[in-house]
C-alpha positions in Angstrom: 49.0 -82.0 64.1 48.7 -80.7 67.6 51.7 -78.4 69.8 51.7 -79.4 72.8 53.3 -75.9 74.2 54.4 -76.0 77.9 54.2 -72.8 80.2 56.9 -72.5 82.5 57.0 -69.7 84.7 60.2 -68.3 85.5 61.4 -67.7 88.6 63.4 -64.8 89.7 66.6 -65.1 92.0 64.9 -62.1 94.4 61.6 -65.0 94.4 64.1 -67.5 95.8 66.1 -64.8 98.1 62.5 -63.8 99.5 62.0 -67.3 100.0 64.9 -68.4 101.9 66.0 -65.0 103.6 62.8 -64.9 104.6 62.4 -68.0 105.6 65.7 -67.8 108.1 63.8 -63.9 109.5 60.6 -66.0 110.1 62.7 -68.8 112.1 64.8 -65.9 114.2 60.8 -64.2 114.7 59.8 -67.2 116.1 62.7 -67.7 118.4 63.5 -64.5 119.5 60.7 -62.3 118.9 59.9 -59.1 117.0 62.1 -57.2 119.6 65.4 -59.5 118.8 65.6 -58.5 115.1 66.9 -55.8 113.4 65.4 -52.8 111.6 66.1 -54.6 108.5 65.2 -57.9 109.4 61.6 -56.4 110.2 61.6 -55.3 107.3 62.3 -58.4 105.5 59.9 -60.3 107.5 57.2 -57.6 106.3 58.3 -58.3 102.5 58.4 -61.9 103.1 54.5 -61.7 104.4 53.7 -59.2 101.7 54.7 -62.2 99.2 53.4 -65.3 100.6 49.9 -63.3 100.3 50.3 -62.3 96.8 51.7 -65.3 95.6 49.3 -67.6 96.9 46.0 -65.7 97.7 46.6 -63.1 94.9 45.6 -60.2 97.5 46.5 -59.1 101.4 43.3 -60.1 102.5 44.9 -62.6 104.7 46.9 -59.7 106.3 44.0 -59.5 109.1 45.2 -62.9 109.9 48.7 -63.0 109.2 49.7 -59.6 110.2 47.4 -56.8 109.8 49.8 -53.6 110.2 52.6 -55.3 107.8 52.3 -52.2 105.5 52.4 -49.5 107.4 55.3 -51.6 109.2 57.2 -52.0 106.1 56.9 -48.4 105.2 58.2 -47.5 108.8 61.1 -49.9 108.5 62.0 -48.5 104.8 61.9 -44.8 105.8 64.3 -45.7 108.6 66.8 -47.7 106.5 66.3 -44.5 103.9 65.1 -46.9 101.2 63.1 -44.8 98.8 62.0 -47.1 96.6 60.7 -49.7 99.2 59.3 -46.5 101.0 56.9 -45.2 98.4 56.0 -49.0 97.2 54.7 -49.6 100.8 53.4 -46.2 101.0 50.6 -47.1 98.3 47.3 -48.1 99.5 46.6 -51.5 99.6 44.4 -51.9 96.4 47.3 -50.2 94.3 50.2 -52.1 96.1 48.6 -55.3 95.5 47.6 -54.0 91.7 51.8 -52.7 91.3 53.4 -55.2 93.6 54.6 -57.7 91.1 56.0 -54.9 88.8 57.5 -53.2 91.7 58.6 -56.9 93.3 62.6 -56.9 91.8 63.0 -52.9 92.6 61.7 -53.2 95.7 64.0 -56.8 96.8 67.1 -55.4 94.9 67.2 -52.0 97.3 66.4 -54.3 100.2 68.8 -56.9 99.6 71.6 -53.7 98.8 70.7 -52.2 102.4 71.6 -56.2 104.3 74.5 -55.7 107.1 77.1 -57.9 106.9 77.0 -58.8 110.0 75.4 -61.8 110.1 75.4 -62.8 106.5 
């Protein structure tokens, strides 16, 4: 007699929010330009490019390509919105933010999603 046992991974609500908050960031990006978003939407944009990489190439180096300061970025943008969490996840070197950055991944959306203006929700 054989199980067949099915993996299904399970998605988190932050992997959808990242998704399609991102997703609406990267539209504005593309219309507007870095210089027509705000400090937080930066930010999101940096987390948004931070996840496509590890979710579908497993490491940043695509960043070169993609965006190659994202980090340092994302760091900038936390320690301005006074997000500590987001700040010292960003503040890791690469190798040990792509080796911590799906255990950090729902701290790290939760304190970004808490810091969104309502303007514009």
């Amino acid at each position: 007699m054989y199980i067949l046992v099915l993996s299904m991974a399970i998605v988190s609500e932050n992997e959808n929010w990242i998704v399609e908050r991102g997703a609406i960031v990267v539209e504005k990006f593309v219309r507007v330009g870095v210089t027509g978003l705000s400090t937080w939407e930066c930010l999101v944009h940096c987390l948004w490019e931070a996840d496509y990489m590890m979710r579908n190439a497993g490491d940043f180096a695509n960043a070169v390509d993609l965006n190659p300061d994202f980090q340092n970025d994302a760091k900038r943008f936390a320690s301005e919105l006074m997000l500590p969490v987001t700040c010292e996840a960003f503040s890791l070197s690469s190798l040990d933010l792509e080796r911590e950055y799906f255990d950090r991944f729902e701290a790290v959306c939760n304190e970004i999603r808490s810091a969104e203006p309502l303007v514009g929700r």
